[in-house]
C-alpha positions as CSV (number, residue, x, y, z in Angstrom):
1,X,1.3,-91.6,32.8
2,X,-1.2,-93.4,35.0
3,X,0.9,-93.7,38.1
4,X,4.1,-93.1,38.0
5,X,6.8,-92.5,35.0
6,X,7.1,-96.3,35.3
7,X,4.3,-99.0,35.0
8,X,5.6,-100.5,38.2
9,X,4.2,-101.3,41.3
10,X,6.8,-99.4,44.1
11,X,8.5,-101.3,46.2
12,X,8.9,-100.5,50.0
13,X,12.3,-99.0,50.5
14,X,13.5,-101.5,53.5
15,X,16.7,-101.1,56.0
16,X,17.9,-101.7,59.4
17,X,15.3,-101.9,62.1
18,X,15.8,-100.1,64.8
19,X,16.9,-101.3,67.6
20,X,17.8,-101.2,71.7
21,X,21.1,-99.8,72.6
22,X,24.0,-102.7,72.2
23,X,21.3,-105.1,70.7
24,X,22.6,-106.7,66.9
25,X,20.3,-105.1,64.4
26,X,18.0,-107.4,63.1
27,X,17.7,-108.1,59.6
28,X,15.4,-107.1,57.1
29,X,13.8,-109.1,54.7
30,X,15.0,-107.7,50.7
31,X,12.6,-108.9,47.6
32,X,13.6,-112.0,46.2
33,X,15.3,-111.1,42.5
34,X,12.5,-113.2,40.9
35,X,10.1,-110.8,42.6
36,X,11.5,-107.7,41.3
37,X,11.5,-109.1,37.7
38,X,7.8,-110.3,38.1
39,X,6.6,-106.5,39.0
40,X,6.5,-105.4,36.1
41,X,5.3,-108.0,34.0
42,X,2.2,-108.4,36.6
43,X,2.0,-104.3,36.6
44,X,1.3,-104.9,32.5
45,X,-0.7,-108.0,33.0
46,X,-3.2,-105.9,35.5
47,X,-3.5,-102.6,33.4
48,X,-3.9,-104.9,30.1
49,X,-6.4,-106.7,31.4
50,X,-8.6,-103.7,32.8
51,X,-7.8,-102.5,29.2
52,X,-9.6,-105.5,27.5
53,X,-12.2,-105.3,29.8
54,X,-13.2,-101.8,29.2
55,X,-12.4,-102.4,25.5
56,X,-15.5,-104.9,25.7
57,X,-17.8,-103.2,27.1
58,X,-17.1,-99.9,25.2
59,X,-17.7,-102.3,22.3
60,X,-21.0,-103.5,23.7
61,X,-21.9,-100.4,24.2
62,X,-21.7,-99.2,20.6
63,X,-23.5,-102.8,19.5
64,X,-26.6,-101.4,21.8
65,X,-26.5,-97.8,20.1
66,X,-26.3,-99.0,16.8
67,X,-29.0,-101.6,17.4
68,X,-31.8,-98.9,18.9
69,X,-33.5,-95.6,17.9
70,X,-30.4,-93.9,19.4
71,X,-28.2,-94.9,16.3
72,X,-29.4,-91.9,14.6
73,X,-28.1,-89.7,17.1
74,X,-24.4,-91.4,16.6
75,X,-24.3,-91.2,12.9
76,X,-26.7,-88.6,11.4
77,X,-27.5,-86.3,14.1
78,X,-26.9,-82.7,13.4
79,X,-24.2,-81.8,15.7
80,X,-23.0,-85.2,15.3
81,X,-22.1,-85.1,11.9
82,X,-19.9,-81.8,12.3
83,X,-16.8,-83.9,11.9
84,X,-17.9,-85.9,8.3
85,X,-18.9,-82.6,6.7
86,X,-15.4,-80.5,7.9
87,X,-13.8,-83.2,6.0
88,X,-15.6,-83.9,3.2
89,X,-15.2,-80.1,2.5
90,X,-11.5,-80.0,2.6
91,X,-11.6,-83.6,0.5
92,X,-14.6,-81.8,-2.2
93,X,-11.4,-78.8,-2.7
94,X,-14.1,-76.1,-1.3
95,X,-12.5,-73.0,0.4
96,X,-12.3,-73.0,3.9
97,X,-14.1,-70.6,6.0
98,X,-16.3,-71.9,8.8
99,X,-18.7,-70.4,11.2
100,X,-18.6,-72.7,14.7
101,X,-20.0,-71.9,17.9
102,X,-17.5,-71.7,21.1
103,X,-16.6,-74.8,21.0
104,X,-13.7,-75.8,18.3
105,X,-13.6,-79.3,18.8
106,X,-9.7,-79.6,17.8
107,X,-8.6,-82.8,19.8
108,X,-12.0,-84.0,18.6
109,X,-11.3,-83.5,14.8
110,X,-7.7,-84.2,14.8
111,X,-8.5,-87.6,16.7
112,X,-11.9,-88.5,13.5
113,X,-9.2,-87.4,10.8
114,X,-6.6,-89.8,11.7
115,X,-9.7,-92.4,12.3
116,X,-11.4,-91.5,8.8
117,X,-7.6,-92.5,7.8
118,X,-8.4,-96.4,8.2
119,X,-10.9,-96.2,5.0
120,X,-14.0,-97.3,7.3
121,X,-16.2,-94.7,5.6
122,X,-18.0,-91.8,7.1
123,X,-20.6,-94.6,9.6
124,X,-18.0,-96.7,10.0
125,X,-15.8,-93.9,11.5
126,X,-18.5,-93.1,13.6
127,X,-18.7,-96.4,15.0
128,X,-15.1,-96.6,15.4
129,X,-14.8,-93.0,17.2
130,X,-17.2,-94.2,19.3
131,X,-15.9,-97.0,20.7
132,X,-12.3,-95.1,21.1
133,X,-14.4,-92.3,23.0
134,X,-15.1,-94.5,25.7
135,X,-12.0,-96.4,26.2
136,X,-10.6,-92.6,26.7
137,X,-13.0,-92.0,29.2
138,X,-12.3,-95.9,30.7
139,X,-8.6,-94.3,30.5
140,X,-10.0,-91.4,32.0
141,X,-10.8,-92.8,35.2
142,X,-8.0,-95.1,35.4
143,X,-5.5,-91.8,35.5
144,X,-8.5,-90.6,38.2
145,X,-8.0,-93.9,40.5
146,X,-4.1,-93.3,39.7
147,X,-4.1,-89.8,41.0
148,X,-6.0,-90.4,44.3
149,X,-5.6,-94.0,45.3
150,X,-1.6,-94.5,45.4
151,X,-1.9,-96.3,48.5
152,X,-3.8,-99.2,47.4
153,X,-2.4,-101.9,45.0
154,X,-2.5,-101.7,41.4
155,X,-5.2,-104.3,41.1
156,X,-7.4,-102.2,43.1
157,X,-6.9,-98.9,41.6
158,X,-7.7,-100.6,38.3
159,X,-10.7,-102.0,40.2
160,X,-12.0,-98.8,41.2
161,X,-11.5,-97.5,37.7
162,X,-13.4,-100.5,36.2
163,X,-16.2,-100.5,38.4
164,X,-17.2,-96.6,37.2
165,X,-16.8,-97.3,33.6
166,X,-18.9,-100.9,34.3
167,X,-21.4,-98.0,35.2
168,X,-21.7,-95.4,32.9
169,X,-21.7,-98.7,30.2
170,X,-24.9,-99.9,32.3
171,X,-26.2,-96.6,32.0
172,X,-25.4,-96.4,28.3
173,X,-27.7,-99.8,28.2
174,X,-30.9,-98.1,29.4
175,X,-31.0,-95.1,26.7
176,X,-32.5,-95.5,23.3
177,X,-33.8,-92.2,22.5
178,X,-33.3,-90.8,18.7
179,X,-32.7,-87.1,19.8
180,X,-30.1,-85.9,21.5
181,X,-32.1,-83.1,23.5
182,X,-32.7,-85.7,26.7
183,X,-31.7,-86.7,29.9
184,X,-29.9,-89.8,28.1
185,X,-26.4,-88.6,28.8
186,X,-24.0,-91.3,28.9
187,X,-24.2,-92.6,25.3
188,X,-23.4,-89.2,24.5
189,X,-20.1,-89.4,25.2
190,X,-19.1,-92.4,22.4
191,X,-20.1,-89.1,19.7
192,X,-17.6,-86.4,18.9
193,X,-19.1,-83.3,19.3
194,X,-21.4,-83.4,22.6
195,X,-17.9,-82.1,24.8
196,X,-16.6,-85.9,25.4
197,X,-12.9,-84.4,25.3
198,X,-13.9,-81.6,27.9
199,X,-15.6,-84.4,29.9
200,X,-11.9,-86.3,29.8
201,X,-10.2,-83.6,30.9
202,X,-12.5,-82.7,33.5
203,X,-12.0,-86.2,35.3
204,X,-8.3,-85.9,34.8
205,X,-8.6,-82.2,36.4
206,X,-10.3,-84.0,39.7
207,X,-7.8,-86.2,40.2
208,X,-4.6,-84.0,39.4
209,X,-6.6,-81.5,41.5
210,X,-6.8,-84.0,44.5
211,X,-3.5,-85.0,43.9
212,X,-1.8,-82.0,44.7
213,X,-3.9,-81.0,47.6
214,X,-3.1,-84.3,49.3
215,X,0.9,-84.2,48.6
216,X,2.8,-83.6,51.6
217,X,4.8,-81.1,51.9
218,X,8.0,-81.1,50.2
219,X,6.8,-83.3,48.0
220,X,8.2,-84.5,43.8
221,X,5.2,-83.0,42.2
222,X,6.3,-80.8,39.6
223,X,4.9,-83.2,36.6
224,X,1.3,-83.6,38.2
225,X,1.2,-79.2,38.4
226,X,2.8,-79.1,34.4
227,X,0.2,-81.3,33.2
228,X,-2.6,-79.5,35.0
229,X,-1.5,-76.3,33.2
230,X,-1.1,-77.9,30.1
231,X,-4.7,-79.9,30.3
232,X,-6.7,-76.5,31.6
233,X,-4.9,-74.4,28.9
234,X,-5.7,-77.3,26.0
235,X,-9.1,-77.7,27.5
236,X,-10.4,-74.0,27.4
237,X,-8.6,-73.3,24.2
238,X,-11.2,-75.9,22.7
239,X,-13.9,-75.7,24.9
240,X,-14.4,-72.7,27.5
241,X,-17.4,-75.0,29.2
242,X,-14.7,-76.5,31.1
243,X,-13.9,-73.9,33.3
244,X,-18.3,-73.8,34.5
245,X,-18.1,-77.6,34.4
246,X,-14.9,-78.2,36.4
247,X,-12.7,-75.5,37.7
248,X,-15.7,-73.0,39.4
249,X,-16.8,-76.3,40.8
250,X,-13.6,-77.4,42.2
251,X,-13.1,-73.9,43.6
252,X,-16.0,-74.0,45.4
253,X,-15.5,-77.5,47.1
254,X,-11.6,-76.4,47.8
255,X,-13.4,-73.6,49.7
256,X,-15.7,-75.7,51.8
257,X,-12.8,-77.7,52.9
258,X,-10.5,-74.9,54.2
259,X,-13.5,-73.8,55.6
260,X,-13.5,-76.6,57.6
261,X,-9.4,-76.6,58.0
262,X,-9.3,-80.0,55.9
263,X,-7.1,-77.7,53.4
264,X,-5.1,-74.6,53.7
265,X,-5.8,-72.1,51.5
266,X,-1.7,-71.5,50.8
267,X,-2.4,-74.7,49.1
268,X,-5.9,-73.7,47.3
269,X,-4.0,-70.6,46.3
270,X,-0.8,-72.6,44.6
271,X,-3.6,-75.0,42.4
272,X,-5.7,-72.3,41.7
273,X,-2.8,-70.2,40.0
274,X,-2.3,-73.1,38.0
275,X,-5.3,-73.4,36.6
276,X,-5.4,-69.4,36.3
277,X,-2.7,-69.5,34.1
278,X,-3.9,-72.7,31.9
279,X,-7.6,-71.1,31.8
280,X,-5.7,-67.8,31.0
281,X,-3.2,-69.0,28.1
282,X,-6.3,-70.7,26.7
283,X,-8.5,-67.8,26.1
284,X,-5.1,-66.0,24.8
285,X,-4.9,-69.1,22.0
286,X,-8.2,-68.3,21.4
287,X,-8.0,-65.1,19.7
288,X,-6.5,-66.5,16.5
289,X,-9.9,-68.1,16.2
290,X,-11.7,-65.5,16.6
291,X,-13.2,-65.3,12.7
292,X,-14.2,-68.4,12.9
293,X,-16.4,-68.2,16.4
294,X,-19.9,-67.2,15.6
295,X,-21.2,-67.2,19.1
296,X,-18.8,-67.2,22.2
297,X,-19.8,-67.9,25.9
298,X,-21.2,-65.0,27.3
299,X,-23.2,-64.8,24.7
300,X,-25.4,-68.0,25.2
301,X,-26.6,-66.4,28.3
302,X,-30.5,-65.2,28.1
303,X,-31.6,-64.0,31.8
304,X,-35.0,-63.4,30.2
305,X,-35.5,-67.8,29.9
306,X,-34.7,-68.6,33.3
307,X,-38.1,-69.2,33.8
308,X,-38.8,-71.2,30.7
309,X,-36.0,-73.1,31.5
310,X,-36.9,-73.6,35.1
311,X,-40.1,-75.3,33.5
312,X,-38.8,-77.3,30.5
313,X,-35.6,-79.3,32.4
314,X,-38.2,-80.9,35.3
315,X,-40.2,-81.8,32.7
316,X,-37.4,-83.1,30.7
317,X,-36.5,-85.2,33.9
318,X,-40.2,-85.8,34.1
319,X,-40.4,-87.3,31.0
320,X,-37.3,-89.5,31.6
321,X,-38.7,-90.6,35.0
322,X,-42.1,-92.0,32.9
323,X,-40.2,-95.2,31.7
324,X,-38.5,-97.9,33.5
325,X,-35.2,-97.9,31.9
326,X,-35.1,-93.7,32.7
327,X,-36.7,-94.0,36.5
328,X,-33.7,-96.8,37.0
329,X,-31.2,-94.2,35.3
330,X,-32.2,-91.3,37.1
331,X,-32.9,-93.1,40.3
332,X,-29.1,-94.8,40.1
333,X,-27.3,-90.9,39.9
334,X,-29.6,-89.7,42.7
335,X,-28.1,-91.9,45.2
336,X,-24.6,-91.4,44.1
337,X,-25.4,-87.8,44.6
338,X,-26.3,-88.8,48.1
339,X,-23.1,-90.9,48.9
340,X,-21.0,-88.2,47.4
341,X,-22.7,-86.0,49.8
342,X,-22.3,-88.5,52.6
343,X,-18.5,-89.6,51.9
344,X,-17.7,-85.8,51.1
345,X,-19.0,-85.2,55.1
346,X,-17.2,-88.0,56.6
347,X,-13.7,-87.7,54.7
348,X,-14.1,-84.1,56.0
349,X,-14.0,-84.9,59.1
350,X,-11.1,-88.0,59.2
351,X,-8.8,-85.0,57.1
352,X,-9.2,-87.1,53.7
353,X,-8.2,-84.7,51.2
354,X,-8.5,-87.1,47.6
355,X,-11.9,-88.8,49.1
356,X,-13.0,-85.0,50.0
357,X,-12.5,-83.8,46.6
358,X,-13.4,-86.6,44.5
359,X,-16.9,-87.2,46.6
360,X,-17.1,-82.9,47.0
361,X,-17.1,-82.6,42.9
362,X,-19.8,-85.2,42.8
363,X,-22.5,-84.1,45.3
364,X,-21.6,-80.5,44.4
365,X,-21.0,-80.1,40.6
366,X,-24.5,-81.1,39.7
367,X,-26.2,-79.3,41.8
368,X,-24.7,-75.9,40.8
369,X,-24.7,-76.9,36.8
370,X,-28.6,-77.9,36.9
371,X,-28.9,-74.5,38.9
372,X,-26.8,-72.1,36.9
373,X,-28.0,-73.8,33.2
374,X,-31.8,-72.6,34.4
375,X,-30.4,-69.3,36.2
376,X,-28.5,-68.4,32.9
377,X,-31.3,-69.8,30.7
378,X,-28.9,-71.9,28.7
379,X,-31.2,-74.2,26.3
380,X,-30.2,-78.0,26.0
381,X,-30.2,-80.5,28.1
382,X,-26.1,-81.2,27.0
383,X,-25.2,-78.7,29.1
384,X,-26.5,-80.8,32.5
385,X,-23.7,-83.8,31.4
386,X,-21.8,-83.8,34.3
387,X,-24.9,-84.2,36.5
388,X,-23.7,-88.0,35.0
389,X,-20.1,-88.4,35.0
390,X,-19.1,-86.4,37.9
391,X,-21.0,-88.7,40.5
392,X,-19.9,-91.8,38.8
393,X,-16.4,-90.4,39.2
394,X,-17.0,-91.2,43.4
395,X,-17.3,-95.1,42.1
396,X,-13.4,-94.9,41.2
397,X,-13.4,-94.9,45.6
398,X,-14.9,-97.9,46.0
399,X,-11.8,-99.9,46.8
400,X,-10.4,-97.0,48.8
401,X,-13.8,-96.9,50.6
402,X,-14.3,-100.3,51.5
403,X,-10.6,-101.7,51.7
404,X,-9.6,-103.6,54.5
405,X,-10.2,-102.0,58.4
406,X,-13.1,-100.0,56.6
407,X,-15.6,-101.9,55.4
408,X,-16.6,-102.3,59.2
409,X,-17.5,-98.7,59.4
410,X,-19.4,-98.7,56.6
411,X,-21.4,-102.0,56.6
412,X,-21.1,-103.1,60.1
413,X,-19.5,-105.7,62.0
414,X,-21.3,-108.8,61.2
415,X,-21.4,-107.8,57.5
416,X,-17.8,-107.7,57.4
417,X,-17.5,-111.1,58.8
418,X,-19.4,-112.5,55.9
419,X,-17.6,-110.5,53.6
420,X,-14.1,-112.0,54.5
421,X,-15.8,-115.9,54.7
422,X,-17.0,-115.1,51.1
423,X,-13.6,-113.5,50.1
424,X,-12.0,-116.7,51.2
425,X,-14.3,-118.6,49.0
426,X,-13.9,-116.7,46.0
427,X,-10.2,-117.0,46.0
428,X,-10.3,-120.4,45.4
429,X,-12.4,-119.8,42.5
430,X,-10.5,-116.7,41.1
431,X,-8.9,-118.0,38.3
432,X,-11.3,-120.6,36.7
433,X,-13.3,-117.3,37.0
434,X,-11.1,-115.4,35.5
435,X,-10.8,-118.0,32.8
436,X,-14.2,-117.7,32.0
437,X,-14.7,-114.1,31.9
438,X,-11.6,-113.8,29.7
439,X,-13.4,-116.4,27.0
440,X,-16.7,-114.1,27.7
441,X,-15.2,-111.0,26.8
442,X,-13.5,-112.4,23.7
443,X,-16.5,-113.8,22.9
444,X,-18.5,-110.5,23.4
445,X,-16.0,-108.3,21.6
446,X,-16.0,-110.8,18.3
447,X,-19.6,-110.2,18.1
448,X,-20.0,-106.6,18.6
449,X,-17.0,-106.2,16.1
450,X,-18.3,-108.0,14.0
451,X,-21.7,-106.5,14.1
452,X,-20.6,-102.9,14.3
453,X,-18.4,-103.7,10.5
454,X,-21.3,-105.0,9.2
455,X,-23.3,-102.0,10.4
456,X,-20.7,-99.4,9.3
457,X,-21.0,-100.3,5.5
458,X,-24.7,-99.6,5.6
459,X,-26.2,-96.0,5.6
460,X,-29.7,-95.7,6.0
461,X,-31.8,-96.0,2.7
462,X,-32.8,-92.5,2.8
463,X,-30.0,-91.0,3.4
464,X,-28.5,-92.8,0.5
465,X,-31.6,-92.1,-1.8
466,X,-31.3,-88.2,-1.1
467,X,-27.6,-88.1,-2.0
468,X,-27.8,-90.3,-5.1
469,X,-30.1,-88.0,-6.3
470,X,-28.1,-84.9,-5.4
471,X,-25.0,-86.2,-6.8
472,X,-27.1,-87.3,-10.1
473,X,-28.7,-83.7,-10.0
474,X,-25.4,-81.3,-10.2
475,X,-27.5,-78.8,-9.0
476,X,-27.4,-76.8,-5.2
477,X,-30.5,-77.3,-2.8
478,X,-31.2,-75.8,0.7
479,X,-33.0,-77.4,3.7
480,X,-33.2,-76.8,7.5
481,X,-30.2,-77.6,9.6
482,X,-31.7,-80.7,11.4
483,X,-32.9,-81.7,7.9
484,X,-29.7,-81.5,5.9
485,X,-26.9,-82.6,8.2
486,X,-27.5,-86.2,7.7
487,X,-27.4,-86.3,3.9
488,X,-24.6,-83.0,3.8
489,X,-22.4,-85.5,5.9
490,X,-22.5,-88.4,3.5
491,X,-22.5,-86.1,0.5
492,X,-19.2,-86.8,-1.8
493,X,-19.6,-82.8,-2.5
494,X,-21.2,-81.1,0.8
495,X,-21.5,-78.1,-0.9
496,X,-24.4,-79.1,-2.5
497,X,-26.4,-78.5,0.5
498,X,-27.0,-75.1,1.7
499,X,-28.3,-74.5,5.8
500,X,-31.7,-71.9,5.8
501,X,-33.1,-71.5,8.6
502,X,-37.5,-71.6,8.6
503,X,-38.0,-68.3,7.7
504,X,-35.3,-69.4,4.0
505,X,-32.8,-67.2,5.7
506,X,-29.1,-68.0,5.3
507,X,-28.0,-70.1,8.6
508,X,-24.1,-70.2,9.1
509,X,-24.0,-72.3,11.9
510,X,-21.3,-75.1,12.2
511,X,-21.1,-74.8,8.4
512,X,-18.9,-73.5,5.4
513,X,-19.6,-69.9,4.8
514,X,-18.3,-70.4,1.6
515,X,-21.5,-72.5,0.8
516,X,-23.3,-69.3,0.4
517,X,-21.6,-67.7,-2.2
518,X,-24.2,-69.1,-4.3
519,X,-27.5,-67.0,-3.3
520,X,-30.0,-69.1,-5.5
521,X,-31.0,-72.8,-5.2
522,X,-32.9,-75.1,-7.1
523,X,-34.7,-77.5,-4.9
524,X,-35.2,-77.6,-1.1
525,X,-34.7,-80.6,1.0
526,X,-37.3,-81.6,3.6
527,X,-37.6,-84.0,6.4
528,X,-40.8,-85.6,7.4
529,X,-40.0,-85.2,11.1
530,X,-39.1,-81.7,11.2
531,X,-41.2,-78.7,10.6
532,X,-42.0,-77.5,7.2
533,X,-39.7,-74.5,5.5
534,X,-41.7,-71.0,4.3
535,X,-40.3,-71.2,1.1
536,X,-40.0,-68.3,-0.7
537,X,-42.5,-66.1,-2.7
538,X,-41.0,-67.6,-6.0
539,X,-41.9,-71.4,-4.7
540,X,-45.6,-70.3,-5.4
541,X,-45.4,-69.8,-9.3
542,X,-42.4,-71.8,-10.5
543,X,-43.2,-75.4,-11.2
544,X,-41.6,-78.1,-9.3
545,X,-41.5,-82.0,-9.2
546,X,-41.6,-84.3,-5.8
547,X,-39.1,-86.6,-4.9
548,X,-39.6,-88.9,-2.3
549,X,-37.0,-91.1,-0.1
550,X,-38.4,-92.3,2.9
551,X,-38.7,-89.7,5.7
552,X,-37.3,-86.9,3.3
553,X,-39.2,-85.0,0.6
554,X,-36.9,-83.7,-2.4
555,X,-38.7,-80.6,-4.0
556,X,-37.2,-79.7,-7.2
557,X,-38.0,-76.5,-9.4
558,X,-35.1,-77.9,-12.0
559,X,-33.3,-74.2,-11.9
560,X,-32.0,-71.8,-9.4
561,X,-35.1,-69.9,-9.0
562,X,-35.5,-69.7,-5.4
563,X,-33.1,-67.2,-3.2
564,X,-31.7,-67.6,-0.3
565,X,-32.3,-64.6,2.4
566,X,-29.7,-62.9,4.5
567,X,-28.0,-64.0,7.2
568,X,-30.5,-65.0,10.4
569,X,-31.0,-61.7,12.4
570,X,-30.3,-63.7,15.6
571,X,-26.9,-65.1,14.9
572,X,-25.4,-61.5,13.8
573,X,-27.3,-59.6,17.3
């Protein structure tokens, strides 16, 4: 439901004029029958085509991951791979019992089983997910421009939606960066386990959220609170980040504007027992997990970093800033900040409720999550994601913002002049333009697809040497989390790889505990990139042969003869 029950444009409900005593009412013109019968095949026509747009560029968006250093992130990355290995464990017949962090990641494993379904293989799943990640979040900002621009025509509110996704795709262009632990934020949303489903629900929450402070009084709203519950109970069941990355936001920006009597706070109070009770009813659905949560949120907090952390995140953005492609990146999301800041100001003060709370979650949000992730000396720069998505959220405005009667405010008198001599010229040319993007986009998508299925039938060569020889072997090794993952993933038996940490010490973390019911192993796996393991005492007088594929290093004793220590200290304190 995008906006309304019905994927039709409303029509204005006309009747008799009013008129001077003992005058004859004039009459009003009614919508021609072919009309009515045209709405909603032109309402499907709009939403399909910003559909196949967005379906495009997610696609060539995925073609430049898969193309760069950043491919490894998407299919072989540690965290990445979380979804590959839950399966191929419950596929391999292993008992279930798995250590996760807070975060569950339901919607985000239901949504890879039913794509693993299609027979694309563990990459090409990946690839796949991907691509669906970001038409979600194109879908995402289309409910957004729904919720807050129900004034404005359909085309435009599938404008505004299109021009924010256009965006975060050109952002997506301009990272390339193997590791995940960077200010290269928006390609992280085509993987499945760097919060993309919290990130969806948090743009949905905006817009719901703006929604309901704008209705009038008296108002049909019942749906828009139901499904508010429903997302804010779903979302912290999964994910608990969502109430830091959205809800304490939104509270605080709902708080600036009653402060400045833009909204009352019998209205603040109604939304934010809503989300009370979702947020609530969340946590309570939590507690059935509770074995299988290692680490819960309080617990990530270290006071005793904020300083480390105040130092490594400017250099992190330091680091970003040193190349072109990142200086443009960064440079781009700074000024949004600043027009959120602007527009949140101004729709203050002309009593603009959705502009207020769509620009006041831009500005604000992240400035308070870059503050409180050093403050609470949170490690990993994942954590800073909506210091992205929440000021390209203000772009879903930009036909609200400059619509018709507006644009003079914002770009001047003479500007707007131009503006509507060059709109006149590019009506004439609409359709043959329109023609040609169309055979563009086709064009476009064809290739990435077909790229992107060539792609997903081929894993990297030493990730594929590594697992031939484990498979061949029947034998258990261990290796370090960011060594193994990649290899565990593609494994036909995960099992086969046990997670140590560097010390050889057992490291449950987003992995089958039942992995460790087998306390020796007889090789170690290594890789190139990462640090070396301290292996053992027994490592020093048992002999061992080397196996090498590519960037990882197979050494093999031929028996269990090394043991694997007890559980890290830090993951039981």
């Amino acid at each position: 439901m995008i906006d309304s029950a019905l994927l039709v444009d409303p029509a204005p409900r006309l009747g008799p004029a009013p008129t001077l005593a003992g005058a004859q009412p004039a009459l009003t013109a009614q919508p021609a029958p072919d009309s009515r019968r045209r709405a909603p095949r032109r309402a499907w026509m709009l939403e399909s085509v910003g559909v196949a747009i967005a379906v495009t560029l997610a696609l060539l968006a995925v073609w430049h991951i898969d193309a760069t250093d950043r491919s490894w992130m998407l299919y072989y990355d540690g965290d990445t791979v979380l979804p590959a290995i839950v399966r191929g464990s419950v596929l391999s017949g292993q008992q279930q019992d798995w250590a996760l962090s807070a975060v569950l990641f339901l919607p985000e494993m239901g949504m890879y089983y039913a794509l693993a379904a299609l027979g694309l293989g563990v990459k090409g799943t990946f690839a796949l997910s991907a691509v669906v990640n970001l038409v979600l979040f194109y879908g995402a900002l289309r409910f957004l421009s729904g919720m807050v621009q129900q004034d404005l025509p359909r085309a435009r509110r599938v404008a505004g939606a299109l021009i924010a996704f256009a965006a975060m795709m050109a952002l997506t262009f301009l990272e390339q960066a193997p590791e995940h632990e960077s200010f290269e934020f928006a390609s992280l949303l085509a993987t499945t386990t760097y919060y993309s489903v919290t990130i969806l629900a948090a743009v949905a929450t905006t817009g719901m959220a703006a929604r309901l402070a704008a209705a009038p009084a008296g108002s049909r709203r019942r749906w828009v609170e139901l499904t508010l519950l429903g997302v804010s109970a779903l979302s912290t069941l999964t994910n608990p980040l969502y109430v830091a990355w959205e809800v304490a936001p939104l509270a605080v920006v709902f708080a600036l504007m009653a402060w400045r009597r833009a909204l009352s706070w019998r209205r603040i109070a109604r939304i934010g027992c809503i989300l009370a009770v979702g947020i609530g009813a969340g946590l309570a659905a939590r507690i059935p997990f509770e074995p299988l949560i290692l680490k819960d949120g309080p617990a990530y907090a270290n006071f005793g970093l904020a300083r480390v952390m105040a130092i490594y995140y400017p250099k992190m953005l330091a680091d970003r800033t040193s190349t072109l492609a990142g200086a443009v990146s960064l440079t781009f999301i700074v000024a949004l900040i600043l027009v959120a800041a602007i527009v949140f100001r101004r729709s203050l003060a002309a009593r603009d409720t959705v502009a207020a709370v769509v620009s006041g979650v831009g500005w604000l949000t992240p400035l308070a999550i870059f503050a409180g992730t050093i403050i609470l000396g949170l490690y990993g720069t994942r954590y800073l994601q909506p210091m992205f998505f929440d000021p390209i959220c203000l772009l879903v405005l930009a036909p609200r913002l400059f619509r018709s009667g507006q644009a003079a405010d914002w770009l001047g008198h003479r500007l707007a002049a131009r503006a509507a001599t060059a709109k006149a010229r590019i009506a004439r040319a609409r359709r043959a333009l329109l023609a040609a993007a169309a055979v563009a986009a086709l064009g476009a998508s064809a290739a990435a697809t077909g790229t992107l299925v060539s792609s997903g039938a081929v894993v990297n060569p030493d990730i594929v040497c590594v697992d031939a020889w484990i498979t061949a072997s029947h034998q258990t090794g261990a290796g370090d989390f960011w060594a193994i993952r990649g290899p565990k993933a593609y494994l036909a038996d995960p099992s086969q790889l046990i997670q140590v940490d560097g010390s050889f010490y057992a490291y449950p973390w987003l992995t089958d505990r039942v992995d460790y019911a087998r306390p020796n192993v007889s090789f170690v796996l290594m890789d190139t990139a990462k640090p070396a393991l301290t292996l053992p005492a027994e490592a020093q007088t048992a002999p061992s042969s080397t196996v090498r594929c590519g960037r990882y290093t197979i050494t093999d004793f031929g028996s269990p003869v090394l043991p694997i220590g007890p559980i890290a200290p830090y993951l039981t304190s």
